[in-house]
N, CA, C and O atoms as a GROMACS GRO file, in nm:
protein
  208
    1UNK      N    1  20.463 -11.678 -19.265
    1UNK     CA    2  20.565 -11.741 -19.347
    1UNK      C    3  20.536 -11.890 -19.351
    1UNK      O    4  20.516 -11.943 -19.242
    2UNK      N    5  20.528 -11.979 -19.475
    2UNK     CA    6  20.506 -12.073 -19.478
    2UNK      C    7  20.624 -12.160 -19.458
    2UNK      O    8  20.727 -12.094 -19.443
    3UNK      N    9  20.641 -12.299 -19.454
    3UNK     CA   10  20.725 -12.392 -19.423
    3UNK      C   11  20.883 -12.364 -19.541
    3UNK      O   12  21.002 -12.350 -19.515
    4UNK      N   13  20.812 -12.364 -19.663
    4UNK     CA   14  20.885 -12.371 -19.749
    4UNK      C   15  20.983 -12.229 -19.755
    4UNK      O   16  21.103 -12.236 -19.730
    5UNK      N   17  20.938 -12.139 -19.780
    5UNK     CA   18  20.977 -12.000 -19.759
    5UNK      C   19  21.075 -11.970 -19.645
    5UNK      O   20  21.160 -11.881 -19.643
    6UNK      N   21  21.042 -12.081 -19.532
    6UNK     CA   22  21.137 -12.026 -19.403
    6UNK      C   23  21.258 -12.139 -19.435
    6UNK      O   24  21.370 -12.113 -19.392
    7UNK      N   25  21.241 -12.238 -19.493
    7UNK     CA   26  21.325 -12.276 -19.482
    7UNK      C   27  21.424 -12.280 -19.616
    7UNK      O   28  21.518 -12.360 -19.624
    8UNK      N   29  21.388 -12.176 -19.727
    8UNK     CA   30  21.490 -12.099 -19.821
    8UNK      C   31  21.525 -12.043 -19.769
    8UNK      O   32  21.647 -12.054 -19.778
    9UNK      N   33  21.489 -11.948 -19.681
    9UNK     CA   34  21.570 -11.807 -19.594
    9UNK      C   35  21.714 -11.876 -19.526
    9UNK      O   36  21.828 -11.833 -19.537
   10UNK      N   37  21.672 -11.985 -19.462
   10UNK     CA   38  21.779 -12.074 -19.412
   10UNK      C   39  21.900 -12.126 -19.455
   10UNK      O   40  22.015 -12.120 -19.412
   11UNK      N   41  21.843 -12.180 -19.555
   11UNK     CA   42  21.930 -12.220 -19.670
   11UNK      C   43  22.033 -12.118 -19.753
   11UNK      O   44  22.141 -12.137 -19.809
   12UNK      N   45  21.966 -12.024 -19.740
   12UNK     CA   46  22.048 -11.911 -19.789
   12UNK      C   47  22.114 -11.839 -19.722
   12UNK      O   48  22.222 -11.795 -19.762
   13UNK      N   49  22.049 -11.806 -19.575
   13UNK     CA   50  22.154 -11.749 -19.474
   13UNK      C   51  22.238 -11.827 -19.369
   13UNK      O   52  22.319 -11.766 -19.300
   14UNK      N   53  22.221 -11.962 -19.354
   14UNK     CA   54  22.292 -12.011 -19.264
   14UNK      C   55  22.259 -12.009 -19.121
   14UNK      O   56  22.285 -12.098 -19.040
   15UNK      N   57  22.184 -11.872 -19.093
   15UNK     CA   58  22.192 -11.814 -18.956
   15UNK      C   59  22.114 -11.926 -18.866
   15UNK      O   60  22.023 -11.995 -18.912
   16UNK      N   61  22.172 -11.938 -18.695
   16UNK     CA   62  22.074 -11.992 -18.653
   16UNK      C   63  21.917 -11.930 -18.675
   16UNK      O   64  21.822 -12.004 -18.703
   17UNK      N   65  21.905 -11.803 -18.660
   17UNK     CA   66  21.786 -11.709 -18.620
   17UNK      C   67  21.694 -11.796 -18.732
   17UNK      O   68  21.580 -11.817 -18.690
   18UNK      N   69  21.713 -11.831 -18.821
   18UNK     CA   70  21.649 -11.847 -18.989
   18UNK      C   71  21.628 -12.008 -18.913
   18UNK      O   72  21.589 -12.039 -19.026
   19UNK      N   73  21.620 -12.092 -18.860
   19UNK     CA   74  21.683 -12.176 -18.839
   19UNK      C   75  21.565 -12.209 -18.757
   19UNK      O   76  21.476 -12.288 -18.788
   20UNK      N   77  21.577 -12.130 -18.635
   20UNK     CA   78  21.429 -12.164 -18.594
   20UNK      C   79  21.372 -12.061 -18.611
   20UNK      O   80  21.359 -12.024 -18.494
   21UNK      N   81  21.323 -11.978 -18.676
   21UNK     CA   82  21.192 -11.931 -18.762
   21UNK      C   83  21.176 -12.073 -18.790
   21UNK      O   84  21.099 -12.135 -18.718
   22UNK      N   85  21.233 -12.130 -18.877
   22UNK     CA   86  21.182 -12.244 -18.952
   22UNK      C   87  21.115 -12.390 -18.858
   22UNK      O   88  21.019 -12.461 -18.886
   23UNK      N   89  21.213 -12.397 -18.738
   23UNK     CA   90  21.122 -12.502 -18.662
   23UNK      C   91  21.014 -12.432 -18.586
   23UNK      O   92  20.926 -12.503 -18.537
   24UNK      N   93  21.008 -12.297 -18.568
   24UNK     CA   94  20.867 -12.243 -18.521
   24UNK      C   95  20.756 -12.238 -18.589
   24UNK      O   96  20.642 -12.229 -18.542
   25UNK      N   97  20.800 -12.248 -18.743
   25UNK     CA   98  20.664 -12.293 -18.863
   25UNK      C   99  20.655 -12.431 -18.864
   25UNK      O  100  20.553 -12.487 -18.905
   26UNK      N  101  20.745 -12.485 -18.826
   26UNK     CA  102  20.744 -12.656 -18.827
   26UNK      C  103  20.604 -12.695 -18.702
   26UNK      O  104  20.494 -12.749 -18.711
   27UNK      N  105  20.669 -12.645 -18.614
   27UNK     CA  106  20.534 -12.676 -18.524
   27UNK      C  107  20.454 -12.631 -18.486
   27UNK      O  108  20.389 -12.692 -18.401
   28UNK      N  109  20.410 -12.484 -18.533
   28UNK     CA  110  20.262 -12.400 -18.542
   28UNK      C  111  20.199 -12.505 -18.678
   28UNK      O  112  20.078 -12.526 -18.670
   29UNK      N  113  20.268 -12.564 -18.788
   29UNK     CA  114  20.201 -12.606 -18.878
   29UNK      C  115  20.082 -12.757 -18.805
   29UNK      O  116  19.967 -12.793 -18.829
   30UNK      N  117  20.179 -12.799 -18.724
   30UNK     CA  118  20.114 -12.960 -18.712
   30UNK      C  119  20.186 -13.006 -18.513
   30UNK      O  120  20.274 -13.080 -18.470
   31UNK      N  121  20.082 -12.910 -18.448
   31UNK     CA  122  20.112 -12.972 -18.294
   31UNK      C  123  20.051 -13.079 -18.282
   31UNK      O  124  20.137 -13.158 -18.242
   32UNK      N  125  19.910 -13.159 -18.296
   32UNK     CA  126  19.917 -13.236 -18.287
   32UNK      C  127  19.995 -13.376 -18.345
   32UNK      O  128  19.977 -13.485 -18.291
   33UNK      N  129  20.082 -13.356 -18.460
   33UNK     CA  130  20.188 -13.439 -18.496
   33UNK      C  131  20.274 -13.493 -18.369
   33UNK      O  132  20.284 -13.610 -18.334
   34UNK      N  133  20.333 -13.375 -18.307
   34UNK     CA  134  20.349 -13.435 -18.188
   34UNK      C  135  20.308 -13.525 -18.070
   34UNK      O  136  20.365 -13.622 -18.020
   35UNK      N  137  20.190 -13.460 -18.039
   35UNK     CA  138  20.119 -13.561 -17.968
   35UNK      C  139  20.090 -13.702 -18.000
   35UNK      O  140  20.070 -13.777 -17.905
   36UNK      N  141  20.082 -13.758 -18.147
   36UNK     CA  142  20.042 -13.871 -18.188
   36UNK      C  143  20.181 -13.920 -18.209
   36UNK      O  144  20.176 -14.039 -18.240
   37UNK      N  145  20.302 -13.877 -18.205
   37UNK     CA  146  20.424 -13.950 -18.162
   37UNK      C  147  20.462 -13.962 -18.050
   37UNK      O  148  20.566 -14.025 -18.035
   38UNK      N  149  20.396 -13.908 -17.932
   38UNK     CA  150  20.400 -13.912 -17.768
   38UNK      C  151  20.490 -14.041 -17.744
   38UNK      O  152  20.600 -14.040 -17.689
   39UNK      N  153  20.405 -14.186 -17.810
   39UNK     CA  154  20.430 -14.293 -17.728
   39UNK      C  155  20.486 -14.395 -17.817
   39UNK      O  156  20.510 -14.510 -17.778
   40UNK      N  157  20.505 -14.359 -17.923
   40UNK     CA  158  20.587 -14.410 -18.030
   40UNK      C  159  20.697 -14.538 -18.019
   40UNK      O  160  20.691 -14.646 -18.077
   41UNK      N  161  20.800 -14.485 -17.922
   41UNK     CA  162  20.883 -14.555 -17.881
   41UNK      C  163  20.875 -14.610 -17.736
   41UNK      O  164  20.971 -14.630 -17.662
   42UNK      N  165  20.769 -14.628 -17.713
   42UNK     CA  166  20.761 -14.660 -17.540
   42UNK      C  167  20.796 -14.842 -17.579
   42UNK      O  168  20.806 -14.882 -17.695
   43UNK      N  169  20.809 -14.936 -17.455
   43UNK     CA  170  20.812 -15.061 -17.458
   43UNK      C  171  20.645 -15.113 -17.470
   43UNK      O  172  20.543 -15.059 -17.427
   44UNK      N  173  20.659 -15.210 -17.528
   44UNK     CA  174  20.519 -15.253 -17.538
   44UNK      C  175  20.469 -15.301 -17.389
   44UNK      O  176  20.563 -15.323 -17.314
   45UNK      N  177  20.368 -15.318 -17.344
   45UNK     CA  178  20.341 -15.316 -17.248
   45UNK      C  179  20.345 -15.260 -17.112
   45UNK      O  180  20.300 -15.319 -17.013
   46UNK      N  181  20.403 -15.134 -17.110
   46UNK     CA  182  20.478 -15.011 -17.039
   46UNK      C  183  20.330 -14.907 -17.039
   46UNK      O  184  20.262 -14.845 -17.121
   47UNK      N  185  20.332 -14.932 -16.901
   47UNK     CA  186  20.176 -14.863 -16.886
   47UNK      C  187  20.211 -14.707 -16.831
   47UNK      O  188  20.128 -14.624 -16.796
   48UNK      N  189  20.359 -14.692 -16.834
   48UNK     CA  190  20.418 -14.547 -16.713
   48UNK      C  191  20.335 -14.560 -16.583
   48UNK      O  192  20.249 -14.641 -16.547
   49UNK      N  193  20.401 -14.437 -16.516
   49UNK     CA  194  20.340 -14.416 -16.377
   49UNK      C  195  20.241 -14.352 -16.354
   49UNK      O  196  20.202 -14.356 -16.238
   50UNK      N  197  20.171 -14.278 -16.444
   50UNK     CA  198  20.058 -14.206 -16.451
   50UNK      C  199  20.114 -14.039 -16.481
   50UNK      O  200  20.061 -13.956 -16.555
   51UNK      N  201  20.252 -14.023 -16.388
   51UNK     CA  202  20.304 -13.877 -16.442
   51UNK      C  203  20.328 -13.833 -16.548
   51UNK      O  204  20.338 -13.904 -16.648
   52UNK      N  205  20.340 -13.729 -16.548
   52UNK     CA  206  20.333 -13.608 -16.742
   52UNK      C  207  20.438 -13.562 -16.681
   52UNK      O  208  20.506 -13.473 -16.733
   0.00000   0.00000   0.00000
């Protein structure tokens, strides 16, 4: 199911279930999207502690 498609189903049923189908195509489409917003909002110069 593509992005668009899941998220008519949604639109039309309301349901949560439809709801995330649709954020589960959201992020099988583009995981690394995520990753390249990792640090987005960090403080500038904020090196963290080394933990994940």
């Amino acid at each position: 199911m593509d992005k668009m498609t899941a998220w008519q189903k949604f639109s039309e049923s309301g349901q949560i279930t439809d709801y995330l189908a649709f954020l589960k195509v959201c992020a099988s489409d583009s995981p690394a999207e995520a990753e390249s917003d990792e640090n987005e909002h960090r403080r500038s110069g904020a090196e963290g502690n080394g933990h994940r």
